[in-house]
TIVEX-881851 format. One line per 5 residues: number of its first residue (from 1); their letters; for each residue x, y, z of N, C-alpha, C. Coordinates in steps of 0.2 Angstrom, whole numbers, plus 5000, padded with zeros to 4 digits. Layout:
BEGIN
NUM = A = X:Y:Z:X:Y:Z:X:Y:Z; ...
***
This chain:
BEGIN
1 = XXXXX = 5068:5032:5102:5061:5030:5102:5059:5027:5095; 5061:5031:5089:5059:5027:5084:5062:5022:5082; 5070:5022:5084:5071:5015:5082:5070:5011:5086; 5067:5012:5091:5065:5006:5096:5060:5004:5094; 5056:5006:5091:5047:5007:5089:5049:5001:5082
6 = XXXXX = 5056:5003:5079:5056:4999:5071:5060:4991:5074; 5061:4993:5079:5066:4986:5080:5060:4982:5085; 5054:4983:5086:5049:4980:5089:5044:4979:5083; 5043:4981:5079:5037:4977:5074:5042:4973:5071; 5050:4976:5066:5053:4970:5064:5054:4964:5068
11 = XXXXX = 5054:4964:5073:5055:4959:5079:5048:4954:5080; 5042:4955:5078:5036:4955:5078:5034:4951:5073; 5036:4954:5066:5035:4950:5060:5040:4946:5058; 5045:4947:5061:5051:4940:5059:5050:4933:5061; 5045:4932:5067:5042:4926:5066:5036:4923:5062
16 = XXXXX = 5033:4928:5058:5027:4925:5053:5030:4926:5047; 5025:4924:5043:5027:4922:5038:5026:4930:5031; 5032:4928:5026:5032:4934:5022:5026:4934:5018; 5022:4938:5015:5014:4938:5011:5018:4945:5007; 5015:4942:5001:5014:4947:4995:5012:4952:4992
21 = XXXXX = 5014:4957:4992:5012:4965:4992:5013:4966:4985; 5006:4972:4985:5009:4974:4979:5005:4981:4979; 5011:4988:4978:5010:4995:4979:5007:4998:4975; 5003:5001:4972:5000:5002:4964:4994:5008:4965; 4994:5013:4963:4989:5018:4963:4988:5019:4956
26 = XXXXX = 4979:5022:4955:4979:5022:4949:4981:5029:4945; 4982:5032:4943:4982:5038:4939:4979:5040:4935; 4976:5037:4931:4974:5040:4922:4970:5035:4918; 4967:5032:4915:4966:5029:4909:4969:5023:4911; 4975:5019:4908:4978:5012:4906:4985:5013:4913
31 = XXXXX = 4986:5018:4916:4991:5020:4920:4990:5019:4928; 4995:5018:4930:4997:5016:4937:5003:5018:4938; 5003:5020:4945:5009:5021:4948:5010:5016:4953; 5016:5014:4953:5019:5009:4957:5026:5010:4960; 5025:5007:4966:5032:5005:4971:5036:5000:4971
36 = XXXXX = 5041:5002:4966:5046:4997:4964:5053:4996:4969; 5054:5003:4973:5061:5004:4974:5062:5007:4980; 5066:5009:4986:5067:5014:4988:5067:5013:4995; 5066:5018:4999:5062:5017:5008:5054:5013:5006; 5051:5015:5001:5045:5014:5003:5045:5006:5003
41 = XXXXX = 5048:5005:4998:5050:4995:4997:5051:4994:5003; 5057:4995:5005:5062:4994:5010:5058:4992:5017; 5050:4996:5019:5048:4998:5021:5043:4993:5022; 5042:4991:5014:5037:4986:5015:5039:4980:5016; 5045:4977:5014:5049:4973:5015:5050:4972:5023
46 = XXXXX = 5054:4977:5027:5053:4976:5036:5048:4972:5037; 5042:4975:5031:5036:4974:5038:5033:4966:5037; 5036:4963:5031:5035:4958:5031:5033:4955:5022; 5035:4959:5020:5030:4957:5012:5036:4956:5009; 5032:4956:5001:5038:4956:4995:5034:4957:4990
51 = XXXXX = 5038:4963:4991:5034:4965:4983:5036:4964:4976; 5029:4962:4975:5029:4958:4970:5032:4962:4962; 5032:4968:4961:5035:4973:4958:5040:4975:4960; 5046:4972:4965:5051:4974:4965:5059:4976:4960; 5062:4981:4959:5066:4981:4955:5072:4984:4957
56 = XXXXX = 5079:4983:4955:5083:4983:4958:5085:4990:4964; 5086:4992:4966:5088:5000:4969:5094:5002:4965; 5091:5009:4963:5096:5012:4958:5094:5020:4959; 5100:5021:4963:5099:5029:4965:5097:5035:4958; 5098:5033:4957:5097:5038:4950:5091:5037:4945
61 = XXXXX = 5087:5033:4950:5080:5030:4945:5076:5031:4953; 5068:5034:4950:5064:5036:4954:5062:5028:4960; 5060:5029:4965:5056:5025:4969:5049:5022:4964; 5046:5025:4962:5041:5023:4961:5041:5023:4951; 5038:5019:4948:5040:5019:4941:5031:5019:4938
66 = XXXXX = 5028:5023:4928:5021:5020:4929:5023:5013:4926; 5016:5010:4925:5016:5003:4922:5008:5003:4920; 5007:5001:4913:5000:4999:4912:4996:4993:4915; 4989:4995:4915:4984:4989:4919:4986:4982:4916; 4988:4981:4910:4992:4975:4908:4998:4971:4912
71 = XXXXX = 5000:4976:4914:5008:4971:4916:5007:4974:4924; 5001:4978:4929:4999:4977:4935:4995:4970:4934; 4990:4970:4930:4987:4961:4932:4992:4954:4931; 4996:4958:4923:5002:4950:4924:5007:4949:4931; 5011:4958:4933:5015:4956:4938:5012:4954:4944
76 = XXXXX = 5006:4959:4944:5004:4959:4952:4997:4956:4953; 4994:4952:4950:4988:4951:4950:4987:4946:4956; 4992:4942:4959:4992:4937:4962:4996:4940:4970; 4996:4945:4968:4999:4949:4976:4994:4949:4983; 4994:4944:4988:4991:4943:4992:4986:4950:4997
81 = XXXXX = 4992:4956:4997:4990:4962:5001:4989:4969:4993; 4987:4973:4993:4986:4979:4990:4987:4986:4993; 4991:4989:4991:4990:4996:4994:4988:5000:4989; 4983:5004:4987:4980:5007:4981:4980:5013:4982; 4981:5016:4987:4977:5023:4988:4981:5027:4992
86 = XXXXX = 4981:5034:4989:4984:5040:4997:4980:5045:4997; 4982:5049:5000:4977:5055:5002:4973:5059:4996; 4978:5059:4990:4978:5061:4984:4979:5058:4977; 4978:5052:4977:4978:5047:4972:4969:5049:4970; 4967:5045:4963:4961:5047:4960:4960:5037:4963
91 = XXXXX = 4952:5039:4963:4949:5033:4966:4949:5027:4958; 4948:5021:4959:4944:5016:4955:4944:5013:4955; 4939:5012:4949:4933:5004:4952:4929:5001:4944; 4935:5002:4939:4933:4997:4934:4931:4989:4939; 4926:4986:4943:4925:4979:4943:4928:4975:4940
96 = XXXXX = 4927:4977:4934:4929:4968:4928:4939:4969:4932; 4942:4973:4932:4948:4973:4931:4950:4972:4940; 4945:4974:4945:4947:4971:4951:4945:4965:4953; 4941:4961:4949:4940:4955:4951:4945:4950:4949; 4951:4953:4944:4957:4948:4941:4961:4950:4947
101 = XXXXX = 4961:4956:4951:4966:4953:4959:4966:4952:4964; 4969:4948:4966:4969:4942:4971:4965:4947:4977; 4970:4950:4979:4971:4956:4985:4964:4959:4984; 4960:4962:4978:4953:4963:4979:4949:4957:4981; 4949:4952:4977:4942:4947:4978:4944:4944:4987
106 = XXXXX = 4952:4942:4991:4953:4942:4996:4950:4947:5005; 4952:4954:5000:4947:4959:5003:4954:4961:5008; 4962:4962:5004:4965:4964:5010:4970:4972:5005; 4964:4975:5003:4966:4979:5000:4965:4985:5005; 4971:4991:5006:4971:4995:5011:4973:5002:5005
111 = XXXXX = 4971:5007:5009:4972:5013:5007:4976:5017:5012; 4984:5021:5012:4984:5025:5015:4982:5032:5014; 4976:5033:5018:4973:5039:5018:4971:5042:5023; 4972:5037:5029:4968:5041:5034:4974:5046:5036; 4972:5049:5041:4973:5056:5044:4974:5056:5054
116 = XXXXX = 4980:5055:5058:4976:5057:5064:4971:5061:5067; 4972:5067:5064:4967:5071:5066:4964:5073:5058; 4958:5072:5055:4954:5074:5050:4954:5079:5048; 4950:5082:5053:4948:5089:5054:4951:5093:5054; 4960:5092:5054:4963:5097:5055:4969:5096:5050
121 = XXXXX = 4972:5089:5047:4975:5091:5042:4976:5084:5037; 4975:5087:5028:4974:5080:5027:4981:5078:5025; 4986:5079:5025:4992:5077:5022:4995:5076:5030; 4994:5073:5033:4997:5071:5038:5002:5065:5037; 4998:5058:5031:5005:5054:5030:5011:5057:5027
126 = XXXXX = 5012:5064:5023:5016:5067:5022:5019:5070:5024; 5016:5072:5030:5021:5076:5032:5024:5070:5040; 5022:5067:5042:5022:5064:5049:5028:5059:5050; 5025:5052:5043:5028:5048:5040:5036:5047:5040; 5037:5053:5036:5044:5055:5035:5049:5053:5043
131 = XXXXX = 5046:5056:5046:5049:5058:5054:5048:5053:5057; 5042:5049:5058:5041:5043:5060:5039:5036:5056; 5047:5034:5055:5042:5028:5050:5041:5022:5057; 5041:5022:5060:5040:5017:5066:5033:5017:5062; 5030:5022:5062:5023:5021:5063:5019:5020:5057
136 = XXXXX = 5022:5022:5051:5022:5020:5044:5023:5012:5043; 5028:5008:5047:5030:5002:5047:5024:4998:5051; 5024:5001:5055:5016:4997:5059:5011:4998:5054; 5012:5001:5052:5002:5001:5047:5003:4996:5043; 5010:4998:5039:5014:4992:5035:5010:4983:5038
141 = XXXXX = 5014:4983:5044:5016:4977:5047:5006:4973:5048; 5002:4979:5050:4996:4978:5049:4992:4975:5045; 4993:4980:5040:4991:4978:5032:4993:4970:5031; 5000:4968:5031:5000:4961:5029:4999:4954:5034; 4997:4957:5041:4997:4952:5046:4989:4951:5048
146 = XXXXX = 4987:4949:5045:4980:4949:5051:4980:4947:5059; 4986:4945:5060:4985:4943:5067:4988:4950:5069; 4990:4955:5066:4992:4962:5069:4988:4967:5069; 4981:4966:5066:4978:4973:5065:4973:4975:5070; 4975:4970:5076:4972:4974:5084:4980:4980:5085
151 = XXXXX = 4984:4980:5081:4989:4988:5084:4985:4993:5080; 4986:5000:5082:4981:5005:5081:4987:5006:5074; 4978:5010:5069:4982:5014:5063:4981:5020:5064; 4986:5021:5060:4990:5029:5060:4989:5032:5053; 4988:5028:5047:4987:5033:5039:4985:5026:5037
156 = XXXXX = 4983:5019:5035:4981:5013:5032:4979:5010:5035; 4972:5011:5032:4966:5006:5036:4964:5002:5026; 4960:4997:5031:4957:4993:5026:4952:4997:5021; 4951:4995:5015:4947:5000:5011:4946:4997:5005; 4940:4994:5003:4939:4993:4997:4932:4997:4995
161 = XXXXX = 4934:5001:4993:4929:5008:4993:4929:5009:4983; 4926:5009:4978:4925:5008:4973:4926:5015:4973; 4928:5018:4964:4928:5024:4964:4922:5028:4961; 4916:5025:4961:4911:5029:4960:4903:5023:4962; 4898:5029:4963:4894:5024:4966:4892:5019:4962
166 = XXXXX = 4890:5020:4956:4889:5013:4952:4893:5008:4951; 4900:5008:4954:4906:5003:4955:4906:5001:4949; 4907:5007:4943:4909:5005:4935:4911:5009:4933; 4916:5005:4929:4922:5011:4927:4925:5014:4930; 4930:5019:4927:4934:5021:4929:4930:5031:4935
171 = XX = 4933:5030:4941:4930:5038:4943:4936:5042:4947; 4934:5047:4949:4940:5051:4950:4937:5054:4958
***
């Protein structure tokens, strides 16, 4: 079932066109977490992207690597789609510094956060995801197609949600 579910969106997004990703949470002050490596590449790759942060796979080196807002704006500044956010990343909304990304001022900036069921568990793309990346690759596949994001989301919906309500500076 799932590898039916993966061989039907890759099947989907092989005839449009590849768009630029770029995976990037904030963590701290001048810091980012970024997805450089791994499944989660790999993942975004099927679903049609290229990540713009890509580096080479190397088992003995983590998935994700940090990198300051520096070399997020020089590498990824021009990355067509953005994933910024998970259930547990810290929100933000320095303005001056989202208005240098493509992916913000475009408005295809997605968060995965949501939750099938809310109410009942928030770490559900952690625990789920693992077991179904079908359905992890669909959210993917939706994120960078717009002609895809009539399929249902499962943890990454659209979201440019600033991290504090004065939409300045840095918030948690």
């Amino acid at each position: 079932m799932v590898q039916n579910g993966v061989d039907q969106i890759r099947r989907a997004v092989a005839r449009l066109p590849r768009r630029s990703v770029l995976s990037a949470w904030w963590m701290n002050g001048d810091t980012w977490m970024v997805t450089v490596r791994g499944a989660a590449n790999r993942l975004l790759e099927d679903a049609g992207g290229i990540n713009v942060m890509r580096r080479p796979d190397d088992l003995r080196l983590d998935d994700t690597m940090q990198m300051a807002s520096e070399t997020l704006l020089t590498e990824g500044g021009n990355a067509e789609c953005w994933l910024w956010r998970d259930p547990i990343s810290k929100r933000f909304g320095d303005q001056r510094f989202l208005a240098h990304m493509r992916a913000w001022r475009d408005g295809c900036v997605f968060a995965a956060d949501g939750r099938v069921k809310p109410e009942a568990d928030a770490f559900d793309l952690f625990e789920t995801a693992a077991l179904r990346p079908d359905l992890l690759l669909r959210d993917y596949a939706r994120m960078l197609h717009p002609e895809l994001r009539s399929w249902p989301a499962n943890w990454v919906r659209q979201d440019q949600r600033v991290g504090n309500s004065a939409g300045v500076g840095h918030g948690s």
